[in-house]
C-alpha positions in Angstrom: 24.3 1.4 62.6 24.9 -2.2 61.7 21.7 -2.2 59.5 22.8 0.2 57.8 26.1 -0.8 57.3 24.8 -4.4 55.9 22.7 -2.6 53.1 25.8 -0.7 52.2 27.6 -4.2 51.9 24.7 -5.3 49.8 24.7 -2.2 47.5 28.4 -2.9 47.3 28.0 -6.7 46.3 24.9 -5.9 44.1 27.2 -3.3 42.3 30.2 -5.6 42.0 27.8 -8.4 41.0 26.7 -6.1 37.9 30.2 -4.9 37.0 31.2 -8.9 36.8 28.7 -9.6 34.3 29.2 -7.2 32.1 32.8 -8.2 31.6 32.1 -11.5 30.9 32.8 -11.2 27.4 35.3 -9.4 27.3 36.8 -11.3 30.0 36.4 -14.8 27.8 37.8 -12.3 25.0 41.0 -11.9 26.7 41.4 -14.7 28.9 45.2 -15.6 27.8 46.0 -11.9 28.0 47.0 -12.3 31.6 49.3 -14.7 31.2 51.6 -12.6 28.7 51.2 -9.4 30.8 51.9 -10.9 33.7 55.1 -12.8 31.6 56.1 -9.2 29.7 55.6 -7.3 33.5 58.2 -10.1 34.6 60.9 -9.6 31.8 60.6 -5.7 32.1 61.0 -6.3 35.5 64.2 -8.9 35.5 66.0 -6.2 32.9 65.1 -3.4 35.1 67.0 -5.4 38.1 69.8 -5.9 35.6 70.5 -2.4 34.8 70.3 -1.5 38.4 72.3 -4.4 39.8 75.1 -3.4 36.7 74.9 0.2 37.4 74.9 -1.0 40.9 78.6 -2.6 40.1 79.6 -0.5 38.2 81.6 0.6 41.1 83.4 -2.9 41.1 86.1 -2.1 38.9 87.8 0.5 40.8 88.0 -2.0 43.8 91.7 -2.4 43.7 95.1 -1.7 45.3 97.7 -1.7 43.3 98.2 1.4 41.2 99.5 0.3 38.3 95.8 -1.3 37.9 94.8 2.0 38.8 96.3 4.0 36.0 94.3 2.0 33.4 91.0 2.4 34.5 88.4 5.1 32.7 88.0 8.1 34.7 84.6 8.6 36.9 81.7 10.8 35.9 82.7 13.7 38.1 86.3 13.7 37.6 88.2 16.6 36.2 85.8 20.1 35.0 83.0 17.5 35.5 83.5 17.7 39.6 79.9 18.6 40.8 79.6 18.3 45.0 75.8 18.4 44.9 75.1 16.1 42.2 77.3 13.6 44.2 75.4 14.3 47.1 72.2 12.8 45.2 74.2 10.0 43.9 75.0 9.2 47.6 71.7 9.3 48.8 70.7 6.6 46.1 73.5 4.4 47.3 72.2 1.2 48.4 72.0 0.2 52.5 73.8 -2.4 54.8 77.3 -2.3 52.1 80.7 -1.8 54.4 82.8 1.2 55.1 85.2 -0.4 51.5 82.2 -0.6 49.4 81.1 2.9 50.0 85.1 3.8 49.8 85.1 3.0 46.2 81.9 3.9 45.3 83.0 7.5 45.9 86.4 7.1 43.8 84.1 5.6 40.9 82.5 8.4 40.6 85.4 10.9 41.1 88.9 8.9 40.3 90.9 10.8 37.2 91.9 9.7 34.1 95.4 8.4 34.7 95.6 6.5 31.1 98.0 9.0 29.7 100.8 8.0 32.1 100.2 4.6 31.8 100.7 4.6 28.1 103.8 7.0 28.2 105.9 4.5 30.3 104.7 1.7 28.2 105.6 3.5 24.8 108.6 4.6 26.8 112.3 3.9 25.7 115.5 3.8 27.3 117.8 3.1 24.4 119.8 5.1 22.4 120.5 5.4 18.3 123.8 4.7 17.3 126.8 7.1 17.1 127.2 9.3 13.5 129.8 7.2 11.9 133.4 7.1 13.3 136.2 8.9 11.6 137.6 5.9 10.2 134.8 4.4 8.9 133.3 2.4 12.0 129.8 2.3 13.5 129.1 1.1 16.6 125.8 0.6 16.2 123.0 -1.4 18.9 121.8 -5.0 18.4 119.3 -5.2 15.6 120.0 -1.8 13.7 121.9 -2.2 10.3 124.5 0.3 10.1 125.8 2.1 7.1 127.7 0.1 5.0 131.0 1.2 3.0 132.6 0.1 -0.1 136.5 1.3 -1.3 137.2 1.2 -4.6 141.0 2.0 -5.4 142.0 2.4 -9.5 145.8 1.4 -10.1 146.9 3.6 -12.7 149.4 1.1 -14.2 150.4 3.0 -17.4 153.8 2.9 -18.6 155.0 6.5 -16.8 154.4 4.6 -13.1 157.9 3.6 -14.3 159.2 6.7 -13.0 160.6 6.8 -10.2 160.9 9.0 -7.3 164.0 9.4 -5.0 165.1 6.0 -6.3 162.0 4.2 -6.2 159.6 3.7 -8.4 156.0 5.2 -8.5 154.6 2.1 -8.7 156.0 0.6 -5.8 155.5 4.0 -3.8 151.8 3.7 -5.1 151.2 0.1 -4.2 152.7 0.1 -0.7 151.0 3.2 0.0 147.7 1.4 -1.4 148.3 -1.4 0.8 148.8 0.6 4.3 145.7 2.1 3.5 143.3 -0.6 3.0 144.9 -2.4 5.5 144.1 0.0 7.9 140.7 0.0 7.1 137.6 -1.0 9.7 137.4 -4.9 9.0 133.5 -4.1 8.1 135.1 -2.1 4.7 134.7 -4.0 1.7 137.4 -3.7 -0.7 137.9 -3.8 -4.5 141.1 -3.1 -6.4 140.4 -2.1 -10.4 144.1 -1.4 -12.3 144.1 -0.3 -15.5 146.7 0.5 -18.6 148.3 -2.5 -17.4 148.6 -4.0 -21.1 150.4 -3.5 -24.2 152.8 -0.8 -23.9 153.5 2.8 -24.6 153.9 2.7 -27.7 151.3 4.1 -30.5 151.5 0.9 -31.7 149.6 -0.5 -28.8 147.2 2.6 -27.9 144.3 0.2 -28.7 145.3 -2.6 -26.6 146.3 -0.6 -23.8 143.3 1.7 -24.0 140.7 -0.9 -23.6 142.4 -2.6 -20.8 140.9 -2.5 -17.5 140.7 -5.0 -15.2 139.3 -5.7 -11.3 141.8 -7.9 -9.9 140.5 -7.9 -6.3 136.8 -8.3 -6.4 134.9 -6.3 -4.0 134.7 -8.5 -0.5 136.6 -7.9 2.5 140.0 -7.4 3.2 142.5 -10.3 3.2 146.5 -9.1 3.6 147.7 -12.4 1.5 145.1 -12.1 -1.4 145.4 -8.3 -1.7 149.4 -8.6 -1.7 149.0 -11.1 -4.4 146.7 -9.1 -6.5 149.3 -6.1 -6.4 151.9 -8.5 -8.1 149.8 -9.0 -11.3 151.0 -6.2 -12.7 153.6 -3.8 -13.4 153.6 -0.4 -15.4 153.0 -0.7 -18.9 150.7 1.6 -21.5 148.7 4.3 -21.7 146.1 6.3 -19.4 142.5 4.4 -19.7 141.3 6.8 -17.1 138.0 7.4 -18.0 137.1 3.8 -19.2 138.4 2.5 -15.4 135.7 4.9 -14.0 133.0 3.7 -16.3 133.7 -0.2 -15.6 133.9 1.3 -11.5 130.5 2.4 -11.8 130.0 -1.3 -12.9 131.5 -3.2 -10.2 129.3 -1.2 -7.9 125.9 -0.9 -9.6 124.5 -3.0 -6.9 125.7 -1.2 -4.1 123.0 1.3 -3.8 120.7 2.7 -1.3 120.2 5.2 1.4 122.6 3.1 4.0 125.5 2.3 1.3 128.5 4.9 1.0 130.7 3.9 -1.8 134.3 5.3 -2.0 136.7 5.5 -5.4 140.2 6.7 -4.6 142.4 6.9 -7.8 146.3 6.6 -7.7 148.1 7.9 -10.9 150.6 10.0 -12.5 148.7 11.1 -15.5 145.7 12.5 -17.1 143.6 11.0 -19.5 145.6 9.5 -22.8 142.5 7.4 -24.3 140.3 10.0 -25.5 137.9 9.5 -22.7 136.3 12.5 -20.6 137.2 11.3 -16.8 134.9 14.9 -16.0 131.8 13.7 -17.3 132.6 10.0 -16.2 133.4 11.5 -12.6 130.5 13.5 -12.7 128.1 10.2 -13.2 129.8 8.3 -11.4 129.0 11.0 -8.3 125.2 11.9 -9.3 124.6 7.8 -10.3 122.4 5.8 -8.0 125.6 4.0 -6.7 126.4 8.0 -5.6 130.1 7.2 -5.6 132.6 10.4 -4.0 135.9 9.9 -6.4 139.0 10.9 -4.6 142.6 11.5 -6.4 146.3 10.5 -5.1 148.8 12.1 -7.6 152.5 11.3 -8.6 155.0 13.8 -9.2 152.5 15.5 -11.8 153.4 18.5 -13.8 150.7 21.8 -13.3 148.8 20.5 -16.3 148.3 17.1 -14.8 147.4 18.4 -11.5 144.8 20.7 -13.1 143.3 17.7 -15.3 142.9 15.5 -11.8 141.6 18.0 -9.7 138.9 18.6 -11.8 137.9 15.4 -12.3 137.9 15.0 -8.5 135.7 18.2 -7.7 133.5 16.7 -10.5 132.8 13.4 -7.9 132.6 15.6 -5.6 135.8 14.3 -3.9 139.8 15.6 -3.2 142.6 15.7 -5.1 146.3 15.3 -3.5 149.1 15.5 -4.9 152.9 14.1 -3.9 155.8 15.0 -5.4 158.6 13.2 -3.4 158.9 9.8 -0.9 159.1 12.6 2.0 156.2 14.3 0.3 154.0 10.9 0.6 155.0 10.4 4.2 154.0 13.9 4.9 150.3 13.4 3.2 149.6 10.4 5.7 150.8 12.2 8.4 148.2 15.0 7.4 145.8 12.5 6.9 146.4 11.2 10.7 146.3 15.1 12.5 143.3 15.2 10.1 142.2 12.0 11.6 143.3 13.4 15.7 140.8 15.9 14.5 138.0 14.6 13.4 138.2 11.9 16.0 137.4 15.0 18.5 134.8 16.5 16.7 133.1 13.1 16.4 133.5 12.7 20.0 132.1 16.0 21.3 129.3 15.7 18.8 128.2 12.6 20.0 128.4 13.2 23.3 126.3 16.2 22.3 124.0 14.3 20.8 123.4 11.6 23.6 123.1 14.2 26.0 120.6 16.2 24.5 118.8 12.7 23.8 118.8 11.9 27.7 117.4 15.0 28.7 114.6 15.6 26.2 112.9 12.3 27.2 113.9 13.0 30.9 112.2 16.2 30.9 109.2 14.8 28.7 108.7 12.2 31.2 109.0 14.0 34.3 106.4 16.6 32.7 103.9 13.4 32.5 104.6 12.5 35.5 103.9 16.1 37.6 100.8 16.2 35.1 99.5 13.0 36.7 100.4 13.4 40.4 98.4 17.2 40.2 95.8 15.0 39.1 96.4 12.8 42.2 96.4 15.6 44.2 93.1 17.1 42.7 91.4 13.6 43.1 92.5 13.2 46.9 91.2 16.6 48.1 87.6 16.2 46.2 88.0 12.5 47.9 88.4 13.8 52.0 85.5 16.5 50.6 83.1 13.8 49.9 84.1 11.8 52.8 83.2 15.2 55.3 79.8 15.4 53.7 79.4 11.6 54.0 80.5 11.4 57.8 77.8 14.2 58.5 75.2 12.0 57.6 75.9 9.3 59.6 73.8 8.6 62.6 76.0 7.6 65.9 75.1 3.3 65.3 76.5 3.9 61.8 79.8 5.2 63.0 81.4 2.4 61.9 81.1 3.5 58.4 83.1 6.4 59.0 85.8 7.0 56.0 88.6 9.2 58.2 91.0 11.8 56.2 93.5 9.4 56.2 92.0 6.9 54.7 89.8 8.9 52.2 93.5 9.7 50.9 95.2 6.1 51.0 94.5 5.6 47.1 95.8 8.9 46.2 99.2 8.6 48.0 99.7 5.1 46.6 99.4 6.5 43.0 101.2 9.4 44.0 104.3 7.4 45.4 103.9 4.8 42.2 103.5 7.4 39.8 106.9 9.0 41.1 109.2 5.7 41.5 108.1 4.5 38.3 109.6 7.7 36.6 112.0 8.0 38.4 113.0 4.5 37.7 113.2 5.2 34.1 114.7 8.7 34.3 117.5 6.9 36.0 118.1 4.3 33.1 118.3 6.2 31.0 120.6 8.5 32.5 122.9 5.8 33.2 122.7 4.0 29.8 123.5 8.0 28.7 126.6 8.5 31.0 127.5 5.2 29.9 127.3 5.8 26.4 129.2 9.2 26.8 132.0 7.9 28.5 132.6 5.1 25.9 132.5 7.8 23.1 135.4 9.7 25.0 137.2 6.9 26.2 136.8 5.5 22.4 137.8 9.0 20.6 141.1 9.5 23.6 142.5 5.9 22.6 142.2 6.4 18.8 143.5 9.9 19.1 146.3 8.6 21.4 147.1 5.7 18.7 147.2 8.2 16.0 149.8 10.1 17.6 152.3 7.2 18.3 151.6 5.8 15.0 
């Protein structure tokens, strides 16, 4: 037996002896190939251990406990349609050994946690303010920090021909028409800029003077805001004189205001007169452009104690820019336009307000509803994510051996991440549906308290 077995060790050596020599060459051949096999086996070998060791950590990520981390992060391979229990159990079984109870914890939520990203980005985009109110009845805007509101231009034309003369119970048009012209701007929201244009104020009524008067027209008040002392002065520049240079006034209008254009800039032209057009202009057309213009001007007429031809003349040029014509006939008749103008006034102060509040309401609850939506969206999700959680966390406590207890992942705790989103995912909406329910009720109130004072002031006026 031990004969034998020596020849077979010599048969081996004799054989391996052979084998050796034949290699020689090739061996000399390839002598330095070792070295950059063995140095190529090596890299493949240090990238392989890469990729595992970042596949490996991939898990890392989700190792967190504050949910509003937790609402950023990419959802895991087996989340939503993709939720496969058997292809998690071979991930599980490829899970590395000796990691603690927390490592294996989130391992599981990497593969399975949702995609919460859509809530996250909805309560950052989110916004609890509120656009301004449609403008007030007299002209105001209360608009929000940092939002230009509208802005409005009043233009009044001062017919100052020589029939202003006239009077009326006593007093003459022209000092019925400038008072009445200086209540009314006065009254005006301080962010109203004002001009004052008067024209016919030249020359006199005679033929004589037709030219004279004709071409005069003349903006003794720039446009700029109010100021009682300055207006009052401008008003005593002038007293009634020549003929009717309607038209032409409109034209140089048109003029003063060719700047004041754009979507946010309402421009205004009232026009106070006792007469139609004595210059052989056409106030139509010129209303008409003035209206349809880039300066989109609305032209509005006052008349005094006009005949039915006068009155027809000025209310078609006021429909032509698109504006009203009134007409007074009397000092009672005067007073009784203003107090129409201030039950019109009452009027519109409660349309504005129940529009408004309307408006903010319907505001409040669109985004309240919209955001609670998002909100149920993502807790189902939640939900979804915590009972596929205490699923995998069953199959995983089956396969623990009675040493490895300790790794045990109870109900409760299989479901800790999933109430802490839930509960975070509720507050935080609910924090914000609140704001902006209050910033809403606040808003509302100020519109009715603001419309009940100005309609109360109205009426004692």
């Amino acid at each position: 037996m031990k004969i034998s077995r020596l020849l077979g060790y010599g048969l081996i050596i004799c054989i391996l002896f052979i084998a050796g020599c034949s290699n020689d060459t090739s061996n000399q051949e390839n002598e330095e190939q070792p070295e950059n096999m063995e140095s190529s086996h090596e890299s493949t070998e240090t990238a392989n251990a890469e990729a595992n060791q970042t596949t490996n950590d991939d898990y890392l990520r989700y190792v967190t406990e504050d949910p509003e981390e937790m609402v950023q992060l990419e959802p895991g391979p087996y989340s939503g349609d993709n939720y496969d229990l058997e292809a998690i159990k071979k991930e599980i079984e490829g899970f590395p050994s000796g990691e603690s109870k927390d490592d294996y914890y989130y391992r599981f939520i990497s593969l399975i946690a949702e995609d919460y990203r859509f809530f996250y980005e909805a309560i950052q985009d989110f916004d609890t303010s509120f656009a301004a109110p449609t403008a007030q009845p007299d002209g105001e805007l209360s608009t929000p920090e940092g939002v230009v509101g509208p802005k409005m231009n009043v233009q009044i034309l001062l017919d100052s021909s020589g029939s202003m003369g006239g009077e009326i119970d006593g007093i003459s048009k022209m000092e019925l028409a400038k008072d009445a012209v200086q209540s009314f701007v006065a009254e005006l929201p301080e962010e109203v800029q004002v001009s004052l244009r008067v024209y016919g104020h030249k020359g006199t009524s005679d033929p004589a003077d037709w030219e004279l008067s004709c071409n005069s027209s003349e903006q003794i008040y720039p446009l700029g805001e109010f100021n009682q002392e300055e207006f009052t002065a401008s008003l005593e520049q002038f007293s009634p004189a020549g003929w009717t240079p309607l038209a032409k006034s409109m034209e140089e209008a048109m003029n003063d205001l060719k700047d004041q254009t754009g979507e946010n800039v309402n421009n205004i032209i009232y026009i106070v007169s006792d007469g139609m057009e004595t210059c052989e202009g056409d106030p139509v057309q010129t209303a008409k452009s003035l209206n349809q213009s880039e300066i989109e001007a609305v032209v509005n007429i006052i008349g005094f104690d006009l005949d039915d031809e006068g009155q027809e003349a000025l209310k078609e040029v006021a429909e032509a820019g698109n504006g009203d014509y009134s007409t007074v006939q009397s000092k009672e008749d005067l007073q009784r336009f203003f107090e129409q103008a201030k039950r019109d006034l009452r009027s519109e102060w409660l349309r504005w307000s129940g529009e408004n509040v309307s408006h903010y309401l319907d505001s409040q609850n669109e985004r309240v509803n919209a955001l609670f939506d998002t909100e149920k969206e993502a807790r189902e999700l939640a939900k979804i994510e915590r009972e596929r959680m205490e699923e995998i966390a069953a199959y995983w406590n089956e396969q623990l051996s009675e040493e490895e207890s300790d790794l045990e992942i109870r109900p409760f705790e299989a479901s800790k991440r999933q109430r802490d989103l839930r509960s975070y995912l509720f507050n935080t909406s609910f924090s914000y549906r609140k704001e902006l329910r209050s910033k809403g009720l606040e808003l509302r109130n100020e519109i009715r308290d603001k419309a009940g004072e100005e309609r109360d002031n109205l009426k004692n006026e």
